[in-house]
C-alpha positions in Angstrom: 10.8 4.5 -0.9 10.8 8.0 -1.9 10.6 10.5 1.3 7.0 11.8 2.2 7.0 15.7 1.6 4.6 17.1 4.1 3.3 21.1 3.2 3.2 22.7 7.2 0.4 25.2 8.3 1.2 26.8 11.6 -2.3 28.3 12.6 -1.8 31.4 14.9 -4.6 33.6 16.2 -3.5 37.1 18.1 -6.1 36.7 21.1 -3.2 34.3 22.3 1.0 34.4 23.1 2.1 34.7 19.6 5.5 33.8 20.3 4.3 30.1 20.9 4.3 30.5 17.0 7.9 30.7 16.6 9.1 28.5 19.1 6.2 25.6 17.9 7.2 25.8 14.3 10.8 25.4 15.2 10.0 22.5 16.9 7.6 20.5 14.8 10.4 21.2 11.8 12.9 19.8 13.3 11.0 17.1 14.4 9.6 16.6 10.3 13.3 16.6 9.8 14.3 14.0 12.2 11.6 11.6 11.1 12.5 11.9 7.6 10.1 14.4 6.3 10.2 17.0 3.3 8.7 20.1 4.1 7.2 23.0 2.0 5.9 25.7 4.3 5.8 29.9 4.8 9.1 31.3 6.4 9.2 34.2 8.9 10.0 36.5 5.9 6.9 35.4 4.1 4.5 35.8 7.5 4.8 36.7 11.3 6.4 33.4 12.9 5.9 31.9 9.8 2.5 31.4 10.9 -1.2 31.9 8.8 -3.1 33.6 11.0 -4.9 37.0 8.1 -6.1 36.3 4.3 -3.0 37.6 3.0 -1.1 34.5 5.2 -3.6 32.3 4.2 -3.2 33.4 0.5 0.9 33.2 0.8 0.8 30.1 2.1 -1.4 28.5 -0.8 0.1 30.1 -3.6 3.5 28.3 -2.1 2.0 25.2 -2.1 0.4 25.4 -5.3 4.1 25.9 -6.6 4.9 22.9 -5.2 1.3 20.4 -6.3 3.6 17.7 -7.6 5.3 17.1 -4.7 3.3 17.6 -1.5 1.4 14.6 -0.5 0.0 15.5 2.3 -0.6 18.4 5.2 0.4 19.1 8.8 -2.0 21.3 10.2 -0.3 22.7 14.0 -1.7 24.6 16.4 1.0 26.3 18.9 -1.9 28.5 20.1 -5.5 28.3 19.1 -5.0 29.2 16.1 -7.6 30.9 12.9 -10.0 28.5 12.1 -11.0 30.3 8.7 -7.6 31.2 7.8 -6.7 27.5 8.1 -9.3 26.1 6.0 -9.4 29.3 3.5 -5.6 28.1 3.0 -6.5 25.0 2.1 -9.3 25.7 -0.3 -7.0 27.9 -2.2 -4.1 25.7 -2.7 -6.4 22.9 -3.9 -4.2 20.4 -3.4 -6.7 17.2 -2.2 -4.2 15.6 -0.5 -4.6 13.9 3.7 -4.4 16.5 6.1 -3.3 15.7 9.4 -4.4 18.1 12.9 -1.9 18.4 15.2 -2.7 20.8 18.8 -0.2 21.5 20.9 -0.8 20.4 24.7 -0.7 23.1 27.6 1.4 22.8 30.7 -0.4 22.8 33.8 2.5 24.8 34.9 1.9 27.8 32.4 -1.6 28.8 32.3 -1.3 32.7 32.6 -2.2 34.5 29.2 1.6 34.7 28.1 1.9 30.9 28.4 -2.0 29.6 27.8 -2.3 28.2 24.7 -5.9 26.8 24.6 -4.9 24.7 21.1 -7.0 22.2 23.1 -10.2 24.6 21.9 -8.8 25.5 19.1 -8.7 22.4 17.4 -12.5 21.9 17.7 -12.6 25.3 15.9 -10.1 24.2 12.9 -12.0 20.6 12.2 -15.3 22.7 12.5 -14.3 24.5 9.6 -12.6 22.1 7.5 -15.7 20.1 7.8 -17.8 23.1 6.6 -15.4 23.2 3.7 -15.9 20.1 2.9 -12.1 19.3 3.4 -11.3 15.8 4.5 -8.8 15.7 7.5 -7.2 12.9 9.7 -6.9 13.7 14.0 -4.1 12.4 15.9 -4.1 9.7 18.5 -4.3 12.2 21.7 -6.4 15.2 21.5 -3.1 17.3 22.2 0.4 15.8 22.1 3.6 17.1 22.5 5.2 17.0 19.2 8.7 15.9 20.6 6.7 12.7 22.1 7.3 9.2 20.8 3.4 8.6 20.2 3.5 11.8 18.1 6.1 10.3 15.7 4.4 7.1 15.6 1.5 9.3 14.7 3.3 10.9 12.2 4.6 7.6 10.5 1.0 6.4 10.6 0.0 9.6 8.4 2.7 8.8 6.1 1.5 5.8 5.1 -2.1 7.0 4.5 0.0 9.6 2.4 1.9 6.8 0.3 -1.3 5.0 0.0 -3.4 8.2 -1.8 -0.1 8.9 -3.6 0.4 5.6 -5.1 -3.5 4.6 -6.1 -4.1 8.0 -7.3 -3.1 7.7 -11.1 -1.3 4.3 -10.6 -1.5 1.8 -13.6 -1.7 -2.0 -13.5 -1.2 -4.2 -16.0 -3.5 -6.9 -17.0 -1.7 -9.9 -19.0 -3.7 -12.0 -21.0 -7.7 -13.4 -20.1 -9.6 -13.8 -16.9 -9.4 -17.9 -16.3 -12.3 -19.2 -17.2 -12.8 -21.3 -13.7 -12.1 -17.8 -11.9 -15.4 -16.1 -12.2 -14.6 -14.5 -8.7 -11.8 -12.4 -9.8 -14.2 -10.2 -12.1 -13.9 -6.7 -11.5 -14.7 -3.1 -13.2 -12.1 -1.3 -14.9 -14.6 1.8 -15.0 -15.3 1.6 -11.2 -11.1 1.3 -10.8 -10.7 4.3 -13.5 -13.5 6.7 -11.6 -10.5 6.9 -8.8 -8.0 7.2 -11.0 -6.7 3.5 -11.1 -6.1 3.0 -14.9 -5.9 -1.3 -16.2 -3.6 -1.8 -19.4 -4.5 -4.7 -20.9 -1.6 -7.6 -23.0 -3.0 -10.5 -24.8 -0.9 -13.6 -24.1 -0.6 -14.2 -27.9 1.6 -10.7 -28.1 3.9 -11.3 -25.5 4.5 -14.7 -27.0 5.0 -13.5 -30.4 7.7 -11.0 -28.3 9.1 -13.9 -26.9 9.7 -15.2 -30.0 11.1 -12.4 -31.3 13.4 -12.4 -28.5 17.1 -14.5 -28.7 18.3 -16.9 -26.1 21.8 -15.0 -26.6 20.4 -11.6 -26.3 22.2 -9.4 -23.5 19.2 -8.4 -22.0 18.1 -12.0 -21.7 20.9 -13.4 -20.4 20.7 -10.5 -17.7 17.3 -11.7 -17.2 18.5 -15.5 -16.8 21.0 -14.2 -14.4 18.3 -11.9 -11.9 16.3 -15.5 -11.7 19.2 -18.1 -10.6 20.7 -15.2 -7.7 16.9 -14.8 -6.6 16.1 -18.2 -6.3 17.7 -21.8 -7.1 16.6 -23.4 -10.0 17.0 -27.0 -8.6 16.2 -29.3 -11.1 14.6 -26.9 -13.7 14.6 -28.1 -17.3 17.4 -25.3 -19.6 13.9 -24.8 -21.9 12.0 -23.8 -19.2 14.3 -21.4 -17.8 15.5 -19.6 -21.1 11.7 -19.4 -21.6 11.1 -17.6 -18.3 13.8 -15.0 -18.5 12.7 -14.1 -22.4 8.7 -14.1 -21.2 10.5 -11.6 -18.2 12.1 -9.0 -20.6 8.9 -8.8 -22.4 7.2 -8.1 -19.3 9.6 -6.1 -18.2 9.6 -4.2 -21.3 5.6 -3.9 -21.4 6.0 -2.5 -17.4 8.2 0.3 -18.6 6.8 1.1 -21.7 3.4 1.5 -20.7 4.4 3.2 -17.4 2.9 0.4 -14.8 3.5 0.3 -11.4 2.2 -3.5 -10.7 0.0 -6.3 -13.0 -1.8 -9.3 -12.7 -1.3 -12.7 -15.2 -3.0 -14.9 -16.4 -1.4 -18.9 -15.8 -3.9 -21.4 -15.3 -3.4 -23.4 -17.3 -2.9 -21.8 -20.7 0.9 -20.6 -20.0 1.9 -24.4 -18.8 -0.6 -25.9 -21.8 0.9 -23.6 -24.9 4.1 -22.2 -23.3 5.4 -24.5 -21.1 6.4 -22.7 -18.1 4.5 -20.7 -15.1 5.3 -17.1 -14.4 5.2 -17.3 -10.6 8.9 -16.8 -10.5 8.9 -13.8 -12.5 6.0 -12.1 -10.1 7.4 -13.0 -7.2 10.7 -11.2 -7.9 8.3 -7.7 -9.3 6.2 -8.3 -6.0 9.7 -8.5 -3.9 11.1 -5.2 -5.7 7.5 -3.8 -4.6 5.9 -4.3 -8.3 2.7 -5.9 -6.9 2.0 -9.1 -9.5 -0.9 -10.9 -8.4 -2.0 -14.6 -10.4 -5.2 -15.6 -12.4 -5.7 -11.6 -13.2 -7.0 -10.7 -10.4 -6.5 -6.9 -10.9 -8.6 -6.0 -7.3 -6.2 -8.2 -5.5 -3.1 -6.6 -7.1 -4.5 -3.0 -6.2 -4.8 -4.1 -2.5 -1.3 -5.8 -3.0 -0.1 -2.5 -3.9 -1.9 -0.2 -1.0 -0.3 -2.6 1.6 3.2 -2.6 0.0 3.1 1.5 -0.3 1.7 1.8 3.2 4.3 -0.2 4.9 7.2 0.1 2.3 7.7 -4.4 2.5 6.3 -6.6 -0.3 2.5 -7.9 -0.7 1.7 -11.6 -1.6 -1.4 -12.8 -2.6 -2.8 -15.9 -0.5 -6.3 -18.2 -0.4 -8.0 -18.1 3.0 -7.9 -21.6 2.5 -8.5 -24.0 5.0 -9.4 -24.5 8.8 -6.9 -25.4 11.0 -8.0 -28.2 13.2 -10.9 -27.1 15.7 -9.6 -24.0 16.2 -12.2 -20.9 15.8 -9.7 -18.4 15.2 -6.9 -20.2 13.1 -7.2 -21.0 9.6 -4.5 -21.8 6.7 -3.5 -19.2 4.0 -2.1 -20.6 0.6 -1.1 -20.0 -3.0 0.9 -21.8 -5.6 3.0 -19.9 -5.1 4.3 -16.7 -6.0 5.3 -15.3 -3.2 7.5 -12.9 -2.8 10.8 -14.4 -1.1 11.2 -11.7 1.9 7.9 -13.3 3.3 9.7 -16.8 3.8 10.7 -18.2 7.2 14.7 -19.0 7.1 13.6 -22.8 6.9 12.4 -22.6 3.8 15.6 -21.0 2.2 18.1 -23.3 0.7 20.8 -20.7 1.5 20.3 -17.5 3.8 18.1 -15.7 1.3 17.5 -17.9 -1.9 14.5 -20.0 -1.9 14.3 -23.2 -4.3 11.9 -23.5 -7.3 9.7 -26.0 -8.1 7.2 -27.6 -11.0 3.4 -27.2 -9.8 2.1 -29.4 -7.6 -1.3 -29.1 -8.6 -1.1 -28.4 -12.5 1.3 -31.2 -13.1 -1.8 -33.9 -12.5 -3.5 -32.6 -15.4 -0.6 -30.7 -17.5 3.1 -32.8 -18.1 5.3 -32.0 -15.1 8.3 -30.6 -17.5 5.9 -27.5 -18.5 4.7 -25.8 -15.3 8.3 -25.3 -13.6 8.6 -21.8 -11.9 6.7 -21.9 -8.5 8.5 -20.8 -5.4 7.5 -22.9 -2.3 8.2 -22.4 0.9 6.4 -21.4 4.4 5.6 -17.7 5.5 7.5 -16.2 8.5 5.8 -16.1 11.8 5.0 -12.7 12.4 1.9 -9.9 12.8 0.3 -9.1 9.4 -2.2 -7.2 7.7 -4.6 -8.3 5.2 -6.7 -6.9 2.7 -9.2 -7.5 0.0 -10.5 -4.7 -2.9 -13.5 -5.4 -4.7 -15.5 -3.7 -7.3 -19.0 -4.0 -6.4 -21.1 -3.0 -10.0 -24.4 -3.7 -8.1 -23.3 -0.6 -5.7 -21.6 1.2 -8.3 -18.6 0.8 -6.1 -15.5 0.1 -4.6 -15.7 -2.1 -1.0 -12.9 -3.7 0.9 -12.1 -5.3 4.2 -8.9 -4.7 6.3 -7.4 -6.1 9.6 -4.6 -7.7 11.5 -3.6 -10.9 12.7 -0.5 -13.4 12.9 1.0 -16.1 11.4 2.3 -18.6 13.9 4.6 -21.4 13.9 1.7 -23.9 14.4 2.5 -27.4 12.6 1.9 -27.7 9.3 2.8 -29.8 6.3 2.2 -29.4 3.0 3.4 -27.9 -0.5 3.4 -24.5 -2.3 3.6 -21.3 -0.1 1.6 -21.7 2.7 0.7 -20.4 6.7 -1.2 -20.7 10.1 -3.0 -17.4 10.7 -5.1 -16.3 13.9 -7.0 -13.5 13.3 -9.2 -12.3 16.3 -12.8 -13.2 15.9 -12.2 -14.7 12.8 -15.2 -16.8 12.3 -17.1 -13.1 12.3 -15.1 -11.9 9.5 -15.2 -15.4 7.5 -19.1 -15.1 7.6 -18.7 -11.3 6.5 -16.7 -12.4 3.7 -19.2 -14.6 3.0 -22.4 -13.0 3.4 -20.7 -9.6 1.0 -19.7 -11.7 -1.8 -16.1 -11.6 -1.6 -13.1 -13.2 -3.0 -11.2 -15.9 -1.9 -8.4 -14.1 -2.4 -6.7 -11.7 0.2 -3.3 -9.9 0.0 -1.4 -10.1 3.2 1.6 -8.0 4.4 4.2 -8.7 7.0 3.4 -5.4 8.7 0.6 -3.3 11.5 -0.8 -1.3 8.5 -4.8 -1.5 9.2 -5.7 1.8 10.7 -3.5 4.0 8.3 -4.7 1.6 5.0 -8.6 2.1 6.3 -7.7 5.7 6.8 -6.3 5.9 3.0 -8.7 4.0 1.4 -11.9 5.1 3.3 -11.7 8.2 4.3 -9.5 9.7 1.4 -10.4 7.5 -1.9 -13.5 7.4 -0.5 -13.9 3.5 -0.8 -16.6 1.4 1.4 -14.1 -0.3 3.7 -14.9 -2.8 6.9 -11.9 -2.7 9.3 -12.2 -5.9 11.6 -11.1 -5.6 14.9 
């Protein structure tokens, strides 16, 4: 994923050892650097230290970042010494750049405490988030009050603010696709497009009658078909699928394909059930499970919410999303439940097991389609079991009643508990999960929830609550 360029405020006050300034920027640099960072931020030419401590540092300092708008996505606030609350926050207000801001203070040593040593960042932090507060300026703390920024937990704090980073930066002017008509049995996957474009999420709507008119259009024999064909059989093994059905797939894939590009989308949502096996004779959950698995978030039965929460948890942890049912219980068990889908899933979320060869999964017809739809038109689902490990979940909805977007968000883990059964499928335990079935419940939600193989919640409740300024639950 592309690096996180971070713009770097060094507060500095001259009540306190000034020289804390130079060694502390030199320091939280080279840690920036280390942890993979891009950095805009005032040199010791531009200011003393390199610090913003007058108005004229404060206005340096956001006329350089307004240079660089397009590619800041967040900023690092640090606090050597005490620091100058207003010039911190007049900084800010001037660059108008509406991007996370992370507060960083520096700890004392017990060791130093004399007034060339003393650095009291401790109060001074107080002071800055007073201020940024009074300006109205949104701004994420770190896990300790004061940390050493050469510390492990710092980094792990600074990774955590580079997903929230990601996050903003990838829902802010993203653009999903929306191919062909809400289902008619799947009255749950409603959503507003004008809630979604309020924050900047735009929907680009396809009629299934275009993109088979396109497919049409399209020969078996053309180059960018036959690469197509190619991309499916080294992503998955076809098994027994019918020639029809896969030349159909790869030409409905370079339409989509085409459609992605054209009209500059970063993930979609398609329509399958059951007009695509009923009039076209194949179902596209091969095609979205490789987008999904290149980090193109494609989520089934257009559900546009779930693909924008598909898409947060993919740019926050920088692994693939897939779309599941909280589906069934799982015996007795309070806490355990089974997830489920077709499936589409992307293939980096299978165990091993359920690969045929190291990393290629097999496809299948549909299970569940094939008792009402002739087996020979719905091949293209990928089955297979998901990998034991912790994961985060999250559902988007647009709430018109509220005028509104709401969401939950938490962690849990699939097991290897026993389980047989078809399509892509897993044992959860989520702590006190009966509490958040029965929250799902009593808010209206979907059934639907995008799941990640990752410890994202606290960075994606950050992002989406505190900085896109959606209602969000964490569960804990």
């Amino acid at each position: 994923m592309k690096p996180v360029t971070l713009g770097v405020i060094v507060g500095n006050r001259g009540f306190f050892p000034s020289h804390l300034c130079e060694t502390g920027r030199a320091t939280v640099l080279e840690v920036l650097q280390q942890e993979g960072f891009n950095v805009v931020a005032v040199s010791p030419e531009d200011t003393p230290y390199g610090s913003v401590e007058s108005l004229s540092d404060a206005q340096k300092c956001a006329d350089l970042f307004k240079q660089h708008r397009d590619e800041i996505d967040g900023v690092l606030v640090t606090l050597p010494n005490f620091g100058d609350e207003r010039a911190i926050a007049n900084t800010l207000r001037w660059a108008g750049l509406d991007v996370p801001v992370l507060v960083h203070a520096f700890a004392d040593d017990m060791t130093k405490m004399d007034l060339h040593w003393r650095r009291d960042s401790f109060c001074g932090k107080m002071s800055a988030c007073n201020n940024l507060h009074q300006y109205g300026i949104k701004y994420s703390l770190t896990s300790l009050h004061t940390m050493d920024p050469e510390s492990d937990a710092f980094r792990a704090d600074l990774q955590d603010f580079a997903r929230v980073c990601r996050v903003v930066r990838g829902l802010r002017n993203a653009r999903i696709g929306f191919l062909g008509a809400r289902p008619p049995a799947f009255n749950t996957v409603r959503f507003s497009e004008k809630l979604l474009e309020r924050t900047g999420i735009s929907v680009e709507t396809l009629d299934l009658s275009d993109v088979y008119g396109r497919v049409e259009r399209l020969a078996s024999d053309d180059p960018r078909v036959r690469a197509k064909l190619d991309q499916i059989r080294e992503y998955v093994a076809t098994g027994r699928a019918p020639d029809i059905s896969l030349d159909r797939m790869a030409r409905f894939g370079v339409v989509v394909d085409d459609w992605m590009v054209e009209s500059n989308l970063q993930a979609s949502a398609i329509q399958c059930w059951t007009s695509m096996e009923e009039y076209f004779g194949v179902v596209p959950c091969t095609l979205m499970s490789i987008m999904s698995n290149n980090l193109m978030s494609s989520a089934c039965e257009t559900d546009v919410a779930g693909t924008v929460a598909m898409q947060a948890l993919a740019l926050a942890s920088g692994r693939p999303s897939a779309l599941v049912d909280w589906n069934n219980n799982y015996g007795d068990d309070p806490d355990k439940g089974v997830v489920f889908h077709c499936s589409n899933l992307p293939k980096s979320v299978f165990k091993a097991e359920s690969l045929i060869s190291e990393d290629i999964p097999l496809m299948k017809d549909h299970d569940i389609l094939s008792n009402t739809v002739p087996r020979e038109q719905t091949w293209g689902t990928i089955h297979g079991r998901v990998q034991a490990e912790p994961f985060t979940y999250l559902r988007i909805s647009t709430d018109d009643y509220k005028g509104a977007i709401t969401g939950y968000v938490g962690e849990g883990a699939l097991t290897d508990d026993p389980l047989m059964t078809f399509g892509g499928y897993g044992v959860v335990q989520v702590p006190n999960y009966q509490k958040l079935l029965a929250y799902i419940c009593e808010n209206g939600y979907e059934h639907h929830v995008s799941i990640n193989l990752s410890k994202t919640a606290a960075a994606v409740q950050e992002a989406l609550g505190k900085y896109m300024g959606w209602e969000m639950y964490h569960h804990r």
